[in-house]
N, C-alpha and C positions, 0 to 999 in steps of 0.2 A: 884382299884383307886377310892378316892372319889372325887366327883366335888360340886363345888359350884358354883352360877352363880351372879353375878354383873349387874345388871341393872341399868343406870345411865341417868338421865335426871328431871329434873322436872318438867318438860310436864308432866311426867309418876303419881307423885305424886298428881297435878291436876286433873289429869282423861281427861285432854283435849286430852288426847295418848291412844289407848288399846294397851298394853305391849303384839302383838303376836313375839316378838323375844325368851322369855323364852321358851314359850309353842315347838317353834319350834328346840329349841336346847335342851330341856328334850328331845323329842322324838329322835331324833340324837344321845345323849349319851347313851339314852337307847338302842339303836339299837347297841351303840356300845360296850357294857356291861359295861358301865360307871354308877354307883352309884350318883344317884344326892341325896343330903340331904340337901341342906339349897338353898335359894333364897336370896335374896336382893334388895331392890331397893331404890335409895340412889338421892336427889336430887341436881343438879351443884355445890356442897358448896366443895372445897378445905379439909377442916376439918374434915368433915362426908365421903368424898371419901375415902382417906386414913384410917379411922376408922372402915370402912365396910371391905377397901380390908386387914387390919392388920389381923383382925378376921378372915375374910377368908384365909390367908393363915395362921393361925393356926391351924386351924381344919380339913383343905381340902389339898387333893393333888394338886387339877386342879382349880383352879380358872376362868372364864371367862366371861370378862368383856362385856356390850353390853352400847357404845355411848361415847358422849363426845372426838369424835377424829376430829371436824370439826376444821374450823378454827377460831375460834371467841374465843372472852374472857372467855367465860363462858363455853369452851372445856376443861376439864383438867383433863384426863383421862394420858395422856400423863407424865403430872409432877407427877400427884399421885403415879403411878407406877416407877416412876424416885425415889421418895421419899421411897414409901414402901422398896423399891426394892434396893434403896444407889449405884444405876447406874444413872450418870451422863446422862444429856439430849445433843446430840452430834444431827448434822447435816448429815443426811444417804445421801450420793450421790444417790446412786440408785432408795431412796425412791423418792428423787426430780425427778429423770428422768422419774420414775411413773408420777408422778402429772405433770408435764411439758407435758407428751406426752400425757395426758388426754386430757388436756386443746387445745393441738394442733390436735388432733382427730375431737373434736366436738370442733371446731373454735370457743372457745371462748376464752376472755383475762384473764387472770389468775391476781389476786392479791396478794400484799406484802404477805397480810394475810397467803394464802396458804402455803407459805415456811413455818410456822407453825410447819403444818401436815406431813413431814420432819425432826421435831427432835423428834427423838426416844432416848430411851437407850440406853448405851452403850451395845454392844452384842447381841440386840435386835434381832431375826431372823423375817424379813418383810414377811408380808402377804399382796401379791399381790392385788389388787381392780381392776376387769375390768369394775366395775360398777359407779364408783364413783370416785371422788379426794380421800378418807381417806386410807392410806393404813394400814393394823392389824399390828397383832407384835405379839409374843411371846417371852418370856423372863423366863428363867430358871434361878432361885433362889436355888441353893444346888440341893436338890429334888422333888422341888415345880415347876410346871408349870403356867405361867401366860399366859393368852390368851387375847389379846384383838381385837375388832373387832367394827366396826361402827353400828350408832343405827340405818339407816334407813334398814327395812327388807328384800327389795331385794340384797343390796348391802351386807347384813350379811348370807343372806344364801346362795349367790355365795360363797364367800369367805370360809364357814364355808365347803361346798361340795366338792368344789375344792382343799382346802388348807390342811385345821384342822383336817378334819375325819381323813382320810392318815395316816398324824402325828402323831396325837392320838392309831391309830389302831395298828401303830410299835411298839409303845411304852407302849402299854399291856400286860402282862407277862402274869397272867393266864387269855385268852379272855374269856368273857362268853359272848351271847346274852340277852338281856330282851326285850321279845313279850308278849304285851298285848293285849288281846282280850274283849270288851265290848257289854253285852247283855244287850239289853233295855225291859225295862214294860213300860205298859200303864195298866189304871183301877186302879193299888193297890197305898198304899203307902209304904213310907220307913221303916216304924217300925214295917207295917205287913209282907212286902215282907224281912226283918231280921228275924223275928219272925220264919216264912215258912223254911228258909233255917238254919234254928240257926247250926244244927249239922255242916252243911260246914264250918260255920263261922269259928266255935269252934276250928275245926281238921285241919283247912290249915296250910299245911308249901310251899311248892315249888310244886303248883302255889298256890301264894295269891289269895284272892277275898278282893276285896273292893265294898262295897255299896255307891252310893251317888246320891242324886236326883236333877233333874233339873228340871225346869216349867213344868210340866204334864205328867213325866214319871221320874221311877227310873231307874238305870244302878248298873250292877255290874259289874266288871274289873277285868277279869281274867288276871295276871301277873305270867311268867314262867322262871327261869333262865337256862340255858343252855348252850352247846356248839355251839349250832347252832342253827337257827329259826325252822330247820325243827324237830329238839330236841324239844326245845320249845312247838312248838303245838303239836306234840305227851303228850306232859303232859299235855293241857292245853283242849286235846280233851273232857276227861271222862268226867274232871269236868264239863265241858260246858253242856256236854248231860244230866247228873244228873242234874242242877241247870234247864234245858230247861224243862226235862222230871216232876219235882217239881211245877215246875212255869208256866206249859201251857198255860194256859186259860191267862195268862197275857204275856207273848213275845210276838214279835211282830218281831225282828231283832237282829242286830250287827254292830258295828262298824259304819261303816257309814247312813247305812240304816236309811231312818225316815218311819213315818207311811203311808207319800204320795206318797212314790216310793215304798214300799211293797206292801200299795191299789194296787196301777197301774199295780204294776207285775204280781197279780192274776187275776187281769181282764184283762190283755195282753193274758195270758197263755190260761184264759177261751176262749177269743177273745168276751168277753164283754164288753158293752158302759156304760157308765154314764154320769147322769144329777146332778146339784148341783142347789139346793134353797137357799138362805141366805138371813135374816133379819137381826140379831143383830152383825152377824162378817161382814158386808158390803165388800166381795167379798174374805175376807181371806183365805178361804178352799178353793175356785178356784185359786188364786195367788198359793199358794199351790203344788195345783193339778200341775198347766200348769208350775210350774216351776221346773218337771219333764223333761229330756229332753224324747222325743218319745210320749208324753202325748196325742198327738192327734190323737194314735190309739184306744186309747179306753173312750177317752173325750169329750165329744160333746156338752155340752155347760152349763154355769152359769145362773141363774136370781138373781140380787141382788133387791130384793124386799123390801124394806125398807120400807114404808108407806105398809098402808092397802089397799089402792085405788092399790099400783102394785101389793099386792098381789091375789086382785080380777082380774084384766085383765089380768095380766101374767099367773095368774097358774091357774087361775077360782076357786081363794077359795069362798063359800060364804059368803056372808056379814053376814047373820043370825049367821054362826057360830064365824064370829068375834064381833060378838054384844054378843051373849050368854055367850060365854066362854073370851074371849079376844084373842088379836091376840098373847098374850104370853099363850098359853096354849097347852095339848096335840093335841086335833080336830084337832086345826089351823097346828099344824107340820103334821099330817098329810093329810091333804088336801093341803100342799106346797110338799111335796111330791108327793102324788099321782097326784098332778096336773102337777108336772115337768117331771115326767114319763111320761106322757100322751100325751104332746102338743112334748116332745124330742122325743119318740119313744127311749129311749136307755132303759136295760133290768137293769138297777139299779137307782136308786134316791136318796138323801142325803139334808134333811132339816134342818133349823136352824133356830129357834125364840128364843128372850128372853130379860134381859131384862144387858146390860153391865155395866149401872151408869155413874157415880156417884147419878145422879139423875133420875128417870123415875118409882122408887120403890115405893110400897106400902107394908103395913101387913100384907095384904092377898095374893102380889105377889113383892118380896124383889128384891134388885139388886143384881144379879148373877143368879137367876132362870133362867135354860134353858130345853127346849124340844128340843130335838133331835129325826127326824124320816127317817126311812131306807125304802124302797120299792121295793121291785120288786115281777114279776108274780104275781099280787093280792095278794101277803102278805106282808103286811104292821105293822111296830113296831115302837114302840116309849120308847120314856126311857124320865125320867127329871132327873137334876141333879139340883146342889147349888153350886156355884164356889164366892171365896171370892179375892181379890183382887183391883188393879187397872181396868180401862176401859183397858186399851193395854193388861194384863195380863189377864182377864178375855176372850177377845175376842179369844186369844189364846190357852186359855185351852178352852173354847169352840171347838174351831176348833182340836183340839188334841180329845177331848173326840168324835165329830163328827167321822171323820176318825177313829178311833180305835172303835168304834160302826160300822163303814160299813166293815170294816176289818172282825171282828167275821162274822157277816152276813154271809159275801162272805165266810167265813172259813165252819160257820155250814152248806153250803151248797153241799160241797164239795163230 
């Protein structure tokens, strides 16, 4: 079965909306060895509705629509599908009893409007809403299935859990599963870390790998068809271990794992503390840190040192060395280091100078310059980097390359 998906709103088109209804319903189909190959997203126009969902039921088995089942003028998910579909818009008793007894659940008065959201197609099969007034639909066209379901996300992915999967699942002739798995890098980039891995690229068939990079790490996406999940990751093991065992020195995780809650896990396990220094990410790598949940078994405290004046009284850097070298420089990282070891007593340290921008660069020291320093038991390192970007983006990959420098650390210590 192939699917296509229907996104409808033009909020969505503005950007004033992030679209997590698609993301949440590939992952759904995919689980239910449903083929998704096209998207869409189409904004309130009459014209362009019906033009999206013709196309789509062209191409696609399963079509599934997300919004436009409110009640207001500019809802017209309803007719489009009346039109594509040359089923009459008819009055569902039942569906009113729905919306009727919403209304009278949570004591509010219900408007003309609402009776609306009550004309379906003729033949339409209702998809309950215990979340919401809008209730879905399905509508079977020869061999074509239409789904439709409301835009707001908790009410679509009640519906879609309770209702949809079910339906869908019966009506799968040959099931397969697709389980994907995602291993993340830090340190390299995308065209190296292709480079590294070419032969994998080359020779996948069942499981694929996809590469693709986000702000300060790249992912690859192990994807496996099967008959079952537990099928699945049996295929999806080797490659994992080949691409991890290739790419050492740069994994980091999977799936959900980021590089704050792996730190944390190794210095859980170790049952070691850590102290954090920040200048130019002003408190990032801690927000970070602590938004770990269990972080304050092995977290013991931040200094956001921003000026030179806090980083002499906080962490006792000396002034000489911020006169000589500047406070963006290597010395200074580590003396914000060695000084936050020192006054926390925890058996790691993690510092941060530099310089974010837009403005504060020079020649001889540009925006994005950063020193990064690691500490513990008297050994103390540092690294500088160049990071191009915005102020929000650069702060970020600061903090990304931070944490993936005390990662290694705590790894070659091991």
């Amino acid at each position: 079965m192939k699917a296509e998906l229907v996104i409808i709103g033009t909020e969505l088109l503005l950007g004033e909306t992030v679209d997590t209804n698609a993301a949440f319903l590939a992952q759904e189909l995919a689980a239910l060895g449903i083929d998704l190959y096209y998207k869409s997203t189409v904004g309130d126009n009459w014209v362009r509705i019906i033009e999206v969902m013709t196309q789509a039921l062209a191409r696609s088995d399963l079509v599934i629509a997300s919004g436009g089942l409110g009640p207001t003028m500019d809802d017209l998910t309803r007719e489009a599908i009346s039109a594509v579909a040359n089923l009459p818009l008819e009055l569902d008793q039942e569906a009113m009893k729905m919306i009727e007894g919403y209304f009278q659940q949570t004591k509010r008065s219900m408007s003309e409007n609402n009776r609306r959201q009550a004309f379906l197609p003729r033949g339409a099969k209702i998809i309950a809403n215990h979340w919401g007034t809008a209730p879905g639909m399905i509508v079977n066209i020869q061999d074509k299935i239409i789904v439709a379901l409301p835009g707001v996300p908790r009410e679509l992915k009640g519906m879609f859990t309770t209702y949809v999967a079910p339906y869908l699942s019966q009506r799968i002739t040959a099931k397969k599963t697709l389980v994907s798995r995602t291993l993340k890098f830090a340190g390299i980039g995308e065209s190296q870390l292709a480079e590294l891995v070419h032969d994998e690229l080359l020779n996948q068939s069942n499981p694929t790998i996809a590469p693709y990079a986000s702000l300060g790490e790249v992912k690859l996406r192990i994807t496996a068809k099967a008959d079952s999940s537990q099928q699945a990751y049996e295929l999806i093991q080797p490659v994992e271990q080949r691409l991890i065992h290739q790419l050492n020195g740069y994994y980091y995780g999977a799936d959900h794992e980021t590089l704050e809650s792996v730190v944390g896990a190794m210095l859980r396990e170790r049952q070691e503390t850590l102290a954090v220094a920040e200048s130019c990410t002003g408190g990032l790598i801690t927000n970070r840190i602590t938004n770990v949940p269990g972080s304050s078994e092995y977290f013991d405290r931040g200094y956001i040192t921003y000026s030179n004046q806090a980083k002499v009284e906080l962490l006792g850097v000396d002034p000489s060395l911020i006169g000589q070298f500047g406070a963006v420089s290597r010395e200074v990282a580590v003396a914000m280091a060695e000084g936050a070891r020192a006054r926390a007593g925890t058996d790691w340290s993690l510092a941060v100078t530099g310089i974010a921008g837009p403005a504060g660069g020079s020649k001889e020291k540009p925006v994005g310059l950063v020193h990064i320093a690691v500490s513990a038991k008297g050994n103390t390192k540092a690294k500088q980097f160049r990071f191009n970007g915005t102020r929000t983006e650069i702060k970020f990959l600061v903090a990304q390359a931070a944490l993936n420098f005390l990662r290694q650390e705590i790894k070659d210590t091991e």
